[in-house]
C-alpha positions as CSV (number, residue, x, y, z in Angstrom):
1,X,16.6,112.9,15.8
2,X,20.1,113.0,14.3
3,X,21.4,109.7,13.2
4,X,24.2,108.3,14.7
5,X,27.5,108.5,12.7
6,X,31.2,106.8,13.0
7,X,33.9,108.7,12.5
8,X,34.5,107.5,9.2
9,X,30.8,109.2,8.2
10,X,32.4,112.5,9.4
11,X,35.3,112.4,7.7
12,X,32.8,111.5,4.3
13,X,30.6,114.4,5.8
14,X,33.4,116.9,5.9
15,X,34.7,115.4,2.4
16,X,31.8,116.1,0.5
17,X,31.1,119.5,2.2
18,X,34.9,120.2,1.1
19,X,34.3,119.6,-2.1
20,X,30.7,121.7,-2.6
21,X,32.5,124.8,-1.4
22,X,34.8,124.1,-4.0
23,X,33.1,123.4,-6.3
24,X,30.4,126.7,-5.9
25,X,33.0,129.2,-3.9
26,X,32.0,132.4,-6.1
27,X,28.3,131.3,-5.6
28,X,26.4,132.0,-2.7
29,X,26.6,129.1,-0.2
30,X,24.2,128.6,2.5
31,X,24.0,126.7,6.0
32,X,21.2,124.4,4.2
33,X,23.4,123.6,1.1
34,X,26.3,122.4,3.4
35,X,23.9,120.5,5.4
36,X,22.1,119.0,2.5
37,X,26.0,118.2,1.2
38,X,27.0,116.5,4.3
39,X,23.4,114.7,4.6
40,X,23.0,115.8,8.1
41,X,21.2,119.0,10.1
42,X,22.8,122.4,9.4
43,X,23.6,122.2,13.6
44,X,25.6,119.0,13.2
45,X,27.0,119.5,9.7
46,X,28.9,122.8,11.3
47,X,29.3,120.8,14.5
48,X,31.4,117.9,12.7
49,X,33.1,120.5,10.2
50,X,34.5,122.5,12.7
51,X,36.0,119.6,14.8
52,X,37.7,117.8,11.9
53,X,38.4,121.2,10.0
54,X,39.6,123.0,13.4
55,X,37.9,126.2,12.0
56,X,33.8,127.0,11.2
57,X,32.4,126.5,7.6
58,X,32.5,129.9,7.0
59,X,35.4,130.9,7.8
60,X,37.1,128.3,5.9
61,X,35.0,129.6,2.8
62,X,35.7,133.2,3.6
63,X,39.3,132.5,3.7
64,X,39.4,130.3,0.8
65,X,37.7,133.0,-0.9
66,X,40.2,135.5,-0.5
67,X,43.2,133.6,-1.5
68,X,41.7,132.7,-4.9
69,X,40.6,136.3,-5.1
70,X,44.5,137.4,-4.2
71,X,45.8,135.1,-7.1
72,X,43.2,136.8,-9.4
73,X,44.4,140.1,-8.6
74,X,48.1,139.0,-8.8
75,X,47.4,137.1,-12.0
76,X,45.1,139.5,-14.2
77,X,43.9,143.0,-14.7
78,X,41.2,142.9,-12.8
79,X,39.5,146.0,-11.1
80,X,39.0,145.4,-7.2
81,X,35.2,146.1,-6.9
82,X,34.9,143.2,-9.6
83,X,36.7,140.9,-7.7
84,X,34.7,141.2,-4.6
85,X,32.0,140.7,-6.1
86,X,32.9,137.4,-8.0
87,X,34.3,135.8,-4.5
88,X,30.6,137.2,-2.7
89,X,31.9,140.2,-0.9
90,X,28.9,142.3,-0.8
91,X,31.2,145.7,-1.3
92,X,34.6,147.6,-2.3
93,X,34.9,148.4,1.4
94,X,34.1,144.8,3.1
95,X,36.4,142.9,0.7
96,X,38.8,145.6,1.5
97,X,38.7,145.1,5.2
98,X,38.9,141.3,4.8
99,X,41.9,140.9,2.4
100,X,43.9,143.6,4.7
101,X,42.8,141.9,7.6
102,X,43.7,138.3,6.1
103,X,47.1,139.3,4.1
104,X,48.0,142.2,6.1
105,X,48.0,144.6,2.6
106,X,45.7,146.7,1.0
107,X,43.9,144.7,-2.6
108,X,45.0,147.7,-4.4
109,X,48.4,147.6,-2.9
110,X,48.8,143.7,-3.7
111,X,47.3,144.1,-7.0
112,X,49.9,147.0,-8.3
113,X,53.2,145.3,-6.0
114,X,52.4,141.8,-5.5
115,X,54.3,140.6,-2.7
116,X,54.4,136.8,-0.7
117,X,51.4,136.5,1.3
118,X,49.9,133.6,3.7
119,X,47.2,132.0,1.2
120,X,44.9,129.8,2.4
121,X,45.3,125.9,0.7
122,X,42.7,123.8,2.2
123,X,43.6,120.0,1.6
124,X,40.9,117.2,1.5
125,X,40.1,115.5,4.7
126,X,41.4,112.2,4.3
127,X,39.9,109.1,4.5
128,X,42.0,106.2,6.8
129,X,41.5,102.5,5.3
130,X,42.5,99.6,7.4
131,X,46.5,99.0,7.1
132,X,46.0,95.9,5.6
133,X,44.0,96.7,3.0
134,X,46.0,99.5,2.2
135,X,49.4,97.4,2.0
136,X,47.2,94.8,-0.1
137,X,46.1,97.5,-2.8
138,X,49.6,98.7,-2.8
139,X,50.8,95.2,-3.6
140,X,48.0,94.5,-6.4
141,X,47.9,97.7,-7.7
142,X,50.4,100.4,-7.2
143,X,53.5,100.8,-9.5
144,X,53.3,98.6,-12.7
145,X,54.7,101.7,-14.4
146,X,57.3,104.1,-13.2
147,X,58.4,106.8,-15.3
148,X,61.5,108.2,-15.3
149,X,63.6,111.1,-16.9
150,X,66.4,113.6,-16.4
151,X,66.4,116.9,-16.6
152,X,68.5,120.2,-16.1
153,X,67.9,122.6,-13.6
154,X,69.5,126.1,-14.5
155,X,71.4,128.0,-11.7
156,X,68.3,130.2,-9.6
157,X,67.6,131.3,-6.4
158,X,65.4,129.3,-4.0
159,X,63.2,131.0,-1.5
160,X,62.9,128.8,1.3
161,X,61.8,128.1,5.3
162,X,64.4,126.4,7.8
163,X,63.4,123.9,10.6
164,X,65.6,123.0,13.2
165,X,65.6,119.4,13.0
166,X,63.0,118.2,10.8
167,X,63.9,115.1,8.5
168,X,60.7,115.2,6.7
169,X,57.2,116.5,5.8
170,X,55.3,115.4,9.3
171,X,58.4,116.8,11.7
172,X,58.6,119.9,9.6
173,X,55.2,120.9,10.0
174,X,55.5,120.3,13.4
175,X,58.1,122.3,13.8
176,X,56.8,125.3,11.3
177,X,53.4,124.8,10.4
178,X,51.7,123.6,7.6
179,X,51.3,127.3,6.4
180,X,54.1,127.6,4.5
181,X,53.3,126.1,1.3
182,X,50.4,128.9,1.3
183,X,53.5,131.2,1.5
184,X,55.6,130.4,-1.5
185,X,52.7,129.5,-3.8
186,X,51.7,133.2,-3.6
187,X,55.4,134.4,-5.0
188,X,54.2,135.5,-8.5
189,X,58.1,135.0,-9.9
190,X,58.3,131.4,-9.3
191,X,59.9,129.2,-11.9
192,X,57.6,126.2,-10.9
193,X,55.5,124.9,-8.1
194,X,56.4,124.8,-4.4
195,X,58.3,121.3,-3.6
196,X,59.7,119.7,-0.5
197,X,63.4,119.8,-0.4
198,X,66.0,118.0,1.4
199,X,69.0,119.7,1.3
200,X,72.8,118.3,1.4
201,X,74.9,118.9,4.4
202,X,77.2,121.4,2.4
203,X,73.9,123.5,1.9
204,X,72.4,123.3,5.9
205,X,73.6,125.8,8.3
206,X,74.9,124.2,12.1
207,X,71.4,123.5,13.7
208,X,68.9,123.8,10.7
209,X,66.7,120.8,9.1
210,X,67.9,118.9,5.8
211,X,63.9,119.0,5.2
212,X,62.6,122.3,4.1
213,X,59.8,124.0,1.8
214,X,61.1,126.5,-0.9
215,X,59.8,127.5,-4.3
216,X,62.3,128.2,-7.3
217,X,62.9,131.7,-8.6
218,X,65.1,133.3,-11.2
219,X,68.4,134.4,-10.2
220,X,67.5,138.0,-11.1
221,X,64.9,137.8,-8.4
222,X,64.7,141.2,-5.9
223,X,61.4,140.5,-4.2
224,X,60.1,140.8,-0.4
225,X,61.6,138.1,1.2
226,X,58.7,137.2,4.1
227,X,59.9,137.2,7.9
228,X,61.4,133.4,8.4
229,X,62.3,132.7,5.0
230,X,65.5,132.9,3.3
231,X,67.1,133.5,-0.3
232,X,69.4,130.2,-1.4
233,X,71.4,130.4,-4.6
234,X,71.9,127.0,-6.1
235,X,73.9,126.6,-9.2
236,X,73.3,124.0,-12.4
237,X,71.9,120.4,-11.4
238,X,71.1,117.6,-13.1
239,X,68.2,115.7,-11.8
240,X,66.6,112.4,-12.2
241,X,63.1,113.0,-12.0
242,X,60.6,109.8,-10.8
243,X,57.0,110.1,-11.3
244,X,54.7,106.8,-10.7
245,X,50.9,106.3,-11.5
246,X,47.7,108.3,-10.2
247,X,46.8,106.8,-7.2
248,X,43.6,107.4,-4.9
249,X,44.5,110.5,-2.0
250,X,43.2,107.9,1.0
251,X,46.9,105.9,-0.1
252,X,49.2,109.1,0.0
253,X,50.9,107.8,3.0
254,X,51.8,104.1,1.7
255,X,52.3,105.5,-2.1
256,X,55.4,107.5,-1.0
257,X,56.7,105.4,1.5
258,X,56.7,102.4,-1.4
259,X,57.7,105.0,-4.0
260,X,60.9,106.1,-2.0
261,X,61.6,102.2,-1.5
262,X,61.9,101.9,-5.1
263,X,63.8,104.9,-6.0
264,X,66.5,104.3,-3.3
265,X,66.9,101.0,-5.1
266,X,67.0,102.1,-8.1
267,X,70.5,101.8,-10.6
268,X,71.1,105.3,-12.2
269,X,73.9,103.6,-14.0
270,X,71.9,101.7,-16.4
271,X,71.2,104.9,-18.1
272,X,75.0,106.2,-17.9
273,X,74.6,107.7,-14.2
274,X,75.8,107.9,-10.8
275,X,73.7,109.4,-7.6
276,X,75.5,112.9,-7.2
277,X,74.2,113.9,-3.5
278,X,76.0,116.7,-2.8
279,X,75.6,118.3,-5.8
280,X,71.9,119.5,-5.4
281,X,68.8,118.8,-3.0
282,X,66.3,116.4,-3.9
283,X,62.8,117.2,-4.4
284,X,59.5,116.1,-3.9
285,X,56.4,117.8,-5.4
286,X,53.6,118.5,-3.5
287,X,51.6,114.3,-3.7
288,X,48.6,114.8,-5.7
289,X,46.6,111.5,-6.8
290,X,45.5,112.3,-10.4
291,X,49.5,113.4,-11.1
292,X,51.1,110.0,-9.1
293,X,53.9,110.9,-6.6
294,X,56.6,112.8,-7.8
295,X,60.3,112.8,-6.6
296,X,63.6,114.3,-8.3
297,X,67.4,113.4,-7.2
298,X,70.6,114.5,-7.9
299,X,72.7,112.6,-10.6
300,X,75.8,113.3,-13.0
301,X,77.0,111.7,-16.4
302,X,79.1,108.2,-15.2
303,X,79.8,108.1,-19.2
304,X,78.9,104.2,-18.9
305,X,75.3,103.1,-19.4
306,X,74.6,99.7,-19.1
307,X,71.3,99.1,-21.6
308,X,72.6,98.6,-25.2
């Protein structure tokens, strides 16, 4: 007789299924092995998977198979029959059907001409804490160190995703999808990592978000541009670049929200700048708890700095 779980033991469940798949995706992975990850029946390990997850177990590791198995091919040398077999397709043909199926290209095709495809980025189930704990550990622990530094950004090209109204991560992928990041970290070109933008009204169109998704590219760049997305030129920036301490991925939510407090009260002038907000979007990176919560905004030289 199954025991009875909260929904907290689900989310754990799903969590430590998550990361088995991960952590054995070119090995072969069996009903039992989830089960025996989850510490439940094979019937209700799927069962609970596929409710939180929205998809079955092995469909999110067939998926998650190919994407890694498109970025070898659009990374290395590899030969296609070799691929398929480290990601556990059983053939040249089935991994063939699959990845044209998934990407809507040939592996050969992608491997000679890589071109933006939808990969798959699973993200760890998260794990909700009681609000008040959460504000506690935010008070006690969060922060004691911010670092901070400013950098250039060179003139490039930004390939990016409009919303209509969206002001922010949530009502963007609300209004998009949450697909999109798979998008642009596929574009082989980029000059850096996806980010979250928020652009200035001189750079929005009537009737388009000020949130948006993009990835950085040279300004050379002559790629496929994907249907929905859009080429942006932006010329040299100078950013102030925030990054605060590794923080667990339960606290995302409160980490950024306290994060953003602090930069917004923040004076650039002690360091000999002024906020430039028209000048360039800000950025966020994509949160990641090992990295702490990264955020960039737009400043120029004031000439003055205020530490001596």
């Amino acid at each position: 007789m199954e025991r009875e779980c909260t929904k907290k033991d689900m989310i754990l469940a799903v969590r430590r299924m998550q990361d088995y798949i991960s952590a054995h995706v070119q090995e072969k992975i069996t009903a039992n092995d989830l089960a025996d990850a989850a510490g439940y029946s094979a019937w209700h390990a799927q069962r609970i998977f596929r409710e939180l997850i929205g998809q079955p177990p092995f469909e999110y590791i067939r998926r998650l198979r190919l994407s890694q198995a498109a970025l070898v091919l659009r990374d290395k040398p590899s030969k296609i029959i070799d691929v398929a077999l480290d990601f556990m397709f059983g053939s040249h043909e089935g991994f063939t059907r699959s990845f044209s199926k998934e990407f809507g290209i040939n592996p050969g095709n992608y491997r000679n001409c890589p071109q933006p495809v939808k990969l798959f980025l699973p993200y760890p189930l998260p794990v909700s804490q009681n609000k008040e704990e959460g504000k506690n550990r935010m008070n006690d622990n969060a922060f004691k160190t911010i670092f901070m530094q400013v950098i250039e950004r060179p003139a490039r090209k930004i390939l990016l995703k409009r919303a209509k109204t969206a002001q922010d991560y949530f009502a963007y992928c609300e209004e998009v999808g949450c697909e999109v990041w798979g998008v642009l970290t596929s574009v082989k070109e980029a000059l850096y990592e996806p980010v979250g933008l928020w652009l200035p009204k001189s750079f929005r169109p009537a009737k388009t978000s000020e949130y948006v998704q993009g990835v950085e590219l040279p300004l050379d760049w002559q790629g496929i541009v994907p249907e929905g997305f859009e080429l942006a030129e932006f010329g040299p920036a100078m950013m102030m670049v925030f990054q605060g301490e590794p923080y667990d991925d339960e606290e995302f939510q409160e980490v950024i929200c306290a994060m953003m407090k602090k930069i917004d009260t923040f004076d650039p002038s002690l360091y000999g700048f002024i906020w430039a907000p028209d000048a360039a979007p800000r950025f966020q990176l994509e949160p990641q708890g090992w990295r702490g919560y990264i955020e960039a905004r737009p400043v120029r030289a004031s000439g003055t700095s205020k530490i001596k």
